[in-house]
C-alpha positions, 0 to 999 in steps of 0.5 A: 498580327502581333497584339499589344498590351494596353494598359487603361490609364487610371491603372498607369496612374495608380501605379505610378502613385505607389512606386512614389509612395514607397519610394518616398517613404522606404526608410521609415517602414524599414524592419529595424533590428531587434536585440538578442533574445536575453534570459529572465528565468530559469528552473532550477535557478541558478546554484539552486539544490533541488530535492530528487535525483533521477530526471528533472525539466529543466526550464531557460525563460527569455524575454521574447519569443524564440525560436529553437531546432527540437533536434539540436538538443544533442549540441546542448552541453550538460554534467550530471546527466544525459539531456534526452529531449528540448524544445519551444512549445509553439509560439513560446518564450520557453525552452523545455529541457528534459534530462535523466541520470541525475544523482546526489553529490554530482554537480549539473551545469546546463550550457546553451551555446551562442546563437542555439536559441535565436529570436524574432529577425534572427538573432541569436542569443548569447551562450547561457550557463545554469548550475545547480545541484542535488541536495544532499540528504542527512545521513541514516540514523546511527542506532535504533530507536529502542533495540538495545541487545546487541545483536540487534544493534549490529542488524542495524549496523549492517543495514545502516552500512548496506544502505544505498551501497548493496540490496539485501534479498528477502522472500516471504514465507508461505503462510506463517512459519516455515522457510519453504519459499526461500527453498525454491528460491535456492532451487532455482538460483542456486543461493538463498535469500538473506531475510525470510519473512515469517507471520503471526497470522494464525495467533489465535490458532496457536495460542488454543494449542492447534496441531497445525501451527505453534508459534513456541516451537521458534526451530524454523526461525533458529535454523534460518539464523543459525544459518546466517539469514535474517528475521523478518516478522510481520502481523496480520492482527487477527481481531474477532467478529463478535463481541468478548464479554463474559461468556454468556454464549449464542443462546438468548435470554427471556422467551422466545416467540416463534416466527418461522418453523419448518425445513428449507433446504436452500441447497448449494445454487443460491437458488431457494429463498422463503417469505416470512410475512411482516404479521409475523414481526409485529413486535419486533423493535429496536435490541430484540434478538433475532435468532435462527436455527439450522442444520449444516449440509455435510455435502458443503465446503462452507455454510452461510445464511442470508436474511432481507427484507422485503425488498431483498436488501440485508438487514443492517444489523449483521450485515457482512462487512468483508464483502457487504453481501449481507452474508453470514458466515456459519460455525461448523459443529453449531446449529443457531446463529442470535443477533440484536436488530437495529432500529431500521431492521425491526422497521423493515421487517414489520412493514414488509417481512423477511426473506431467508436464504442462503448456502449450505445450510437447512433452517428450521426456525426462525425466533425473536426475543425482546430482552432487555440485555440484548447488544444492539452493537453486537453481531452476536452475543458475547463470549469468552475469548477461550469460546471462539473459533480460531476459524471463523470468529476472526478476521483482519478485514477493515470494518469488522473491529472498531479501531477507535474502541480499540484505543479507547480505555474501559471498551471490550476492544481496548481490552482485547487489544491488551491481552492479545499484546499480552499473548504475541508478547512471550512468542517474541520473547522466544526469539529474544531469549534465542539471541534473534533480533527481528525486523519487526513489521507490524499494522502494515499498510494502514493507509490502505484501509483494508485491515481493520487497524486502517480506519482513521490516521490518530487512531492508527499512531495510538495503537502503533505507540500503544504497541511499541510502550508495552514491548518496550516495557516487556524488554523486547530490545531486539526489535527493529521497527518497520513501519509501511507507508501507503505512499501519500500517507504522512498523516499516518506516521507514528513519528521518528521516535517510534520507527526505525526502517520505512517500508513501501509494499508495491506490486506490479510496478514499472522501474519509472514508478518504483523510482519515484515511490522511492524518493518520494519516501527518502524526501518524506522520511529523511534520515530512515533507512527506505526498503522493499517491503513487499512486492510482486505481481497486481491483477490490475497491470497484470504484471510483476513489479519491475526486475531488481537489477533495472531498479536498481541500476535507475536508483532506487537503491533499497535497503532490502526487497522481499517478494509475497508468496503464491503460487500461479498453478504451475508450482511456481511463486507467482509474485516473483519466479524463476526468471524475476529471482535469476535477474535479482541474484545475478545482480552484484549489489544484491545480498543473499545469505551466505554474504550476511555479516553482523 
């Protein structure tokens, strides 16, 4: 038997109710038509100049939601670039362009076709067009700050031409005073580097008459100039760690009281310690000397001595600010070590005693003497500047020399400050007399804060400008100034007046953050010539600084590069080796010194 569908009447009325109800009514729920998405905003706005070349997001904003294919960015049209990417982040009124290979003094113009972008119901939207361009930046500087000789005017003449058209090559020297770098670089690639980069660093070595080193004998400067090259010096400013005064030496004065005497060995482990008991400190207070002596253990490469308190923390009066170990770094031919305790030492010590140990060494007394001249300040007592050891009373690590004493009149540092001007003066005069201008890189990466003229900003311009007046005022007119910027670090610029070349130390950079370093100093310092300064490899990214041929080819077009020396333990640099040179000299914008005109 053939069923039949049977439908309960309330069921038939209710739907005969709706099929009236939107038979009566189908005109007024109808979706109207909606209008073209228009476009309310744009960036960069219409015939705008915006500041950085390279790549840029490009934004069109429209007065509704749209609606936009990700893979239809290839039909978008745009000169001056390549769009690599576009698309409307979900439900957005937004459309997000992305485009690279921006230069200056190339127009841009963006246009969106008809109907590309659609809004609600479809509809299209009408073609856009957007043009903006690059702004121009002012022309370098046509002459030096202060470099009158010749010579040296026609090094800036020939960077100032250079720039942005061609990269000079650079290579660091090894250690201080020699070209054997830029020889490695000749080996492997078959020319030589057009800079070589030489260093001050050993000043107080030199100046005393060492065997090692002497700054007056300028033949491996002379011999890379006479050879078409170009002088790069820079300064690790070696500052000392005790005090210059006049001469009174380690020993203290008044009379000793005795608190330890004996042998301890404290070997080469770190291993062995002794407890002074806090009886033994009953006097000891704010400025008294506190001094020990000790045997050296000729079996050691070095010799340190560390002091504590109870709880096996430092005393602060002498504590090590080079790595805040709280450790003492012994002379070799010496046998006592004097330092006035702070406050807070002579507090500790009395409550609780002290703790010796330390590396290398044998102590055999321990001493305190409450003299009334004793130098709170002072990790030793003072000396004459002809007492200290080039080896080991000098350091140019943050900390160890106070910056702001420096740049103040009537202190011991002010004056260390000018006399050592007065010592590094006749060195550069050498190379003056010899017709050799200098790119000359002094107080590098003070931002930084890891050398000891890093401190503080107005600090650091007061000694910048206090070394530029007194090497104008000695006639050193073959100096080109080169000041180097940490990145973010405007605070810390000397002024146009005072520089000529900004320079950017960066190791371990990829081309993308090479290029944004590189416009970044352009946009901050216009009208200065923008260069490598130094580069090569970081532990952090575990990587060398991008290949010169791929930053430059992305624009970061630099005055010149100049890779650090260092070996990696196979006899090659390992800040820039054979391949990283072969890839810089193959380069046809890259200068090497048999092309140096000037």
């Amino acid at each position: 038997m053939k069923l039949k569908s049977i439908i309960p009447f309330g069921a038939l009325a209710a739907v005969a109710f709706l099929v009236t109800a939107c038979a009566d009514t189908d005109a007024q729920y109808t979706i109207p038509d909606v209008a073209a998405p228009i476009v309310t905003a744009t960036y960069p706005a219409a015939n705008e100049e915006i500041g950085s070349p390279g790549e840029i997001t490009m934004t069109v904003k429209y007065d509704k939601r749209i609606f936009f294919a990700s893979s239809s960015y290839t039909k978008l049209q745009f000169t001056g670039g390549t769009i690599d990417r576009a698309t409307v982040y979900g439900m957005d009124s937004v459309l997000t362009i992305h485009a690279t290979g921006l230069q200056r003094g190339v127009p841009c113009q963006l246009t969106i076709p008809a109907g590309l972008v659609t809004g609600p119901n479809n509809q299209p939207a009408p073609e856009t067009t957007l043009a903006f361009s690059i702004r121009e930046l002012p022309p370098v500087a046509t002459k030096p700050v202060v470099a009158t000789s010749a010579k040296a005017i026609s090094l800036y003449n020939f960077l100032r031409e250079n720039y942005r058209t061609n990269i000079i090559s650079g290579m660091m020297a090894s250690v201080a005073w020699n070209n054997d770098e830029s020889e490695h670089v000749f080996e492997w690639t078959g020319k030589y580097p057009a800079i070589n980069g030489y260093d001050y660093i050993h000043l107080p070595a030199s100046v005393r008459g060492a065997n090692w080193i002497n700054y007056g004998d300028i033949t491996p400067v002379k011999t890379w100039f006479d050879n078409g090259g170009i002088i790069n010096c820079g300064w690790h400013w070696l500052a000392p760690k005790v005090e210059i005064g006049d001469g009174g030496g380690d020993e203290p004065a008044g009379e000793a009281e005795t608190v330890w005497e004996g042998q301890l060995n404290v070997g080469t482990e770190w291993g062995v310690s002794d407890q002074i008991g806090a009886d033994k400190f009953a006097n000891a207070q704010a400025v008294t000397l506190l001094t020990f002596y000790y045997a050296t253990n000729s079996d050691a490469d070095y010799w340190q001595a560390k002091l504590m308190d109870s709880s096996w923390n430092a005393l602060t009066g002498y504590k090590d600010v080079d790595n805040g170990w709280g450790c003492i770094a012994l002379d070799a031919g010496t046998n006592h070590y004097s330092f006035a305790l702070t406050a807070d030492d002579a507090a500790k010590l009395r409550e609780g005693g002290m703790v010796i140990s330390g590396y290398g060494i044998t102590y055999t007394m321990i001493t305190l003497t409450n003299a009334a001249g004793a130098k709170q300040d002072a990790p030793r007592r003072a000396k004459r500047y002809s007492d200290l050891d080039p080896n080991n009373d000098f350091s140019y690590s943050a900390g160890v020399f106070d910056l702001k004493a420096a740049v103040t009149e009537g202190t011991w540092q002010n004056q260390f400050v000018k006399d050592d001007l007065a010592r590094i003066a006749p060195y550069l005069k050498l190379l003056r007399d010899a017709g050799i201008p200098v790119l000359w890189r002094p107080l590098h990466e003070a931002a930084g804060g890891w050398f000891w003229w890093g401190s503080d900003a107005e600090s650091f311009k007061k000694l910048w400008i206090m070394m530029f007046d007194y090497f104008k005022q000695e006639g050193l007119d073959n100096l080109i100034w080169v000041w180097t910027s940490e990145g973010d670090d405007l605070n810390w610029y000397p002024g146009p007046e005072y520089v000529d070349i900004i320079g950017r130390d960066l190791y371990g950079n990829s081309v993308a953050s090479c290029i944004e370093e590189y416009q970044k100093l352009q946009e901050n310092y216009p009208g200065k010539i923008i260069t490598l300064s130094e580069c090569g490899y970081s532990q952090y990214t575990n990587s060398v600084v991008a290949p010169i041929s791929q930053q430059w080819n992305e624009g970061a077009t630099w005055s010149w590069f100049m890779p650090w020396y260092g070996t990696n333990g196979s006899n090659e640099n390992m800040h820039a080796g054979k391949d990283w040179w072969t890839d810089a000299m193959n380069c046809p914008n890259v200068i090497t010194r048999d092309k140096v005109k000037y």
